[in-house]
Phi, psi and omega in degrees: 000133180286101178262151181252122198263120167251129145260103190286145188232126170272160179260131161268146147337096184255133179275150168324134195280166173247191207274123160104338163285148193264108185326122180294125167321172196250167202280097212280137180278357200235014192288155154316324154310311216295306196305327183287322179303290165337332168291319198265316176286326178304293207292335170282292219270352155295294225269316209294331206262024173244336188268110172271163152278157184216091166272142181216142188243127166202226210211114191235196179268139185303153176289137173297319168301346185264106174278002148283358183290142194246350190211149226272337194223136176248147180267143188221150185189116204249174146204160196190196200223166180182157207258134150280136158226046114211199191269358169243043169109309194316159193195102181261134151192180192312132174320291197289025159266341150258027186262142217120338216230145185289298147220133224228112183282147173239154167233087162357171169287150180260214171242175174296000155271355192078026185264146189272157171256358158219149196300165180283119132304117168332117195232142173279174190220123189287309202178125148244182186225110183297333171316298206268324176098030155226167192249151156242170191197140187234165171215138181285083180215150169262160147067038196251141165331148173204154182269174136220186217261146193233158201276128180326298188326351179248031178247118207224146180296155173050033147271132199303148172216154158240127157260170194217152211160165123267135147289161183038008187083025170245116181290138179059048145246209200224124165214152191240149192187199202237151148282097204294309232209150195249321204224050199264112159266082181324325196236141192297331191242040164286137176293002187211130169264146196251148158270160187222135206204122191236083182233124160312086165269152133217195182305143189137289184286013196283094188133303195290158158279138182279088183273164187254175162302320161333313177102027195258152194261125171266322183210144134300131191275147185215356135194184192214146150309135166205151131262020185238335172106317149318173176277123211210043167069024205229099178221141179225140182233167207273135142300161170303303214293349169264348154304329201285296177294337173280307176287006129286324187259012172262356198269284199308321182224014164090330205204151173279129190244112182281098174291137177210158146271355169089034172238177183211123182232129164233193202250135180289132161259149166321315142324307157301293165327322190272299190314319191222058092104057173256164205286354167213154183249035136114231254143193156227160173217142205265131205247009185186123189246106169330087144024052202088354177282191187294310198265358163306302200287324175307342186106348184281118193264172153279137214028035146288126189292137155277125176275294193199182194231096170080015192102340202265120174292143161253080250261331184235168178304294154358305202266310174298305164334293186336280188320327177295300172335306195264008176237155189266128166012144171105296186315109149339110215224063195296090183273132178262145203211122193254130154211134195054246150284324166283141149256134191236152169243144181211135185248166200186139181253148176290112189234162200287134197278145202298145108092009166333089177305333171289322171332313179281304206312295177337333174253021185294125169232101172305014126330296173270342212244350189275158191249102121031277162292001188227342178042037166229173141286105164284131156228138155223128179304101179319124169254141177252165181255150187239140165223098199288134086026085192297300180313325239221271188105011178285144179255071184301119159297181147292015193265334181283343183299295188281305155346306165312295189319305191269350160266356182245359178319303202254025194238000000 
């Protein structure tokens, strides 16, 4: 049973001043609140006719709560949110919010009664990429709002943000809140550090954009901590600048091309720094080196401090990752590197990572790719190995493994 909390606002009075008191000015409309309201409303009617609802239907396993379910597959039907970023259609949002799906509806923006302002549209599924966990999606329009991306590198703790979404299925809405955290990596081996934001997400909003004051898309917002099932201030959203390279190469090329250099870099901790007597306490450092890869053949040791890229300093594991992200196949790449007392530059090209299963998955099309007779899909999923540094606390790839393994084989 649903209970419903009404909080009732009684109107008071306002009483007459009494004799010989000076009457309270009357409330100026042009005061620093009033300007500041005014600021969040211009920028909610800019950010708002680019930001859809997004439904998707497909065929799932039935919810265990339903205890009548009779059949191995249920019809499932979801919503999330999602950005227009240009004028012919195009739309990034969260995997999961299509994943799945059969066929998948756009809703425009609505007006302030909440009535759509265009009938709902049919949307095509461009390309996903399951790592970062988006999607594109196009719908056949022209001439439509469209947002763009604004730079991480200008995203600072405690800057005012809005996300835009349905939560719950209410189509336009809006809420404003901070930026907690520029680099937050929930999980030790997640591949994206999440900007963290205690701007009110919940289901829904799973897609939509984290806008700046500008109105510049900063993030997707894409899940939140909760125990409650709500928004509970713990909300995380996709940086720009890895939205931006996963939606130029799924635009361009359906699927995503995972660029590496063949390192494993984490961020110094003070701990580290002490153990092993480095000259800052940090930064990245390099905790694991490929074999024959680029930055192998360049000369780039384990534990060696990452300085900087291209000129771009590097302060955290995260900028370098970013960075990777964003240069295309190829790209000549000039790394500065502290090891001991030296700096050293070492160049190395950025290459497509070898024999990658997410790559194939990603071009999977259950249209095309489903076996008929057998009526399932496979995917199997890579496990990497990790090997913590009791001493160190460095998080060792599988290349320091085997590299260990064949110098102590006889020891």
């Amino acid at each position: 049973m649903r209970v419903h909390v009404i909080v009732l606002l009684s109107a008071a009075l306002t009483p007459l001043p009494l004799w010989g008191q000076t009457p309270a000015p009357a409330r100026s409309s042009a005061g620093p609140l009033a300007s500041f309201s005014q600021s969040l409303e211009a920028l909610a009617a800019r950010v708002g006719p680019a930001v859809v609802q997004i439904v998707s239907t497909g065929y799932g396993r039935p919810d265990a709560a339903d205890q009548g379910a009779s059949s191995l597959l249920a019809r499932q039907r979801s919503t999330g949110s999602g950005v227009i970023l240009s004028d012919d259609g195009f739309i990034v949002t969260n995997y999961h919010v299509v994943e799945g799906a059969r066929r998948i509806e756009v809703r425009l923006a609505v007006d302030g009664s909440g009535i759509p302002k265009e009938p709902i549209l049919q949307a095509k599924l461009v390309g996903v990429d399951r790592q970062t966990d988006l999607a594109v999606i196009q719908i056949e329009r022209s001439g439509l709002p469209h947002l763009t991306f604004g730079d991480p590198k200008d995203v600072r703790v405690g800057q005012v943000v809005m996300a835009f979404g349905s939560p719950l299925g209410l189509a336009g809405s809006v809420s404003m809140g901070v930026v907690s955290s520029i680099a937050r990596q929930v999980h030790e081996d997640d591949s994206i550090a999440y900007l963290q934001t205690d701007t009110p997400i919940n289901p829904g909003n799973s897609g939509g954009p984290l806008v700046d004051t500008d109105g510049r898309v900063v993030g997707i917002n894409t899940f939140i901590l909760t125990q409650s099932g709500g928004s509970e201030g713990l909300g995380f959203a996709i940086p720009s600048d890895v939205v931006g390279s996963v939606y130029r190469q799924i635009r361009k090329d359906g699927h995503v091309h995972r660029g590496q250099l063949g390192i494993l870099a984490q961020d110094i901790t003070p701990e580290m720094a002490k153990v092993l007597k480095l000259p800052q306490q940090s930064g990245a450092i390099t905790s694991d080196v490929r074999p024959g890869g680029p930055a192998d053949q360049a000369g780039l040791k384990i534990e060696d401090i990452i300085v900087g890229v291209n000129g771009t300093p590097i302060k955290r594991a995260r900028d370098l990752q970013s960075f990777i992200y964003s240069q295309p196949l190829d790209n000549q790449v000039a790394m500065t590197v502290r090891r001991g007392d030296q700096t050293l530059s070492l160049k190395m090209k950025v290459i497509e990572r070898p024999d990658d299963p997410q790559r194939f998955a990603d071009m999977v099309n259950p249209e095309k790719n489903v076996i008929p007779q057998l009526g399932v899909l496979v995917h199997v999923r890579d496990h990497r190995t990790r090997i913590i540094h009791r001493r160190t606390g460095i998080k060792h790839g599988p290349a320091f493994f085997w590299n260990y393994r064949a110098a102590n084989r006889n020891s």
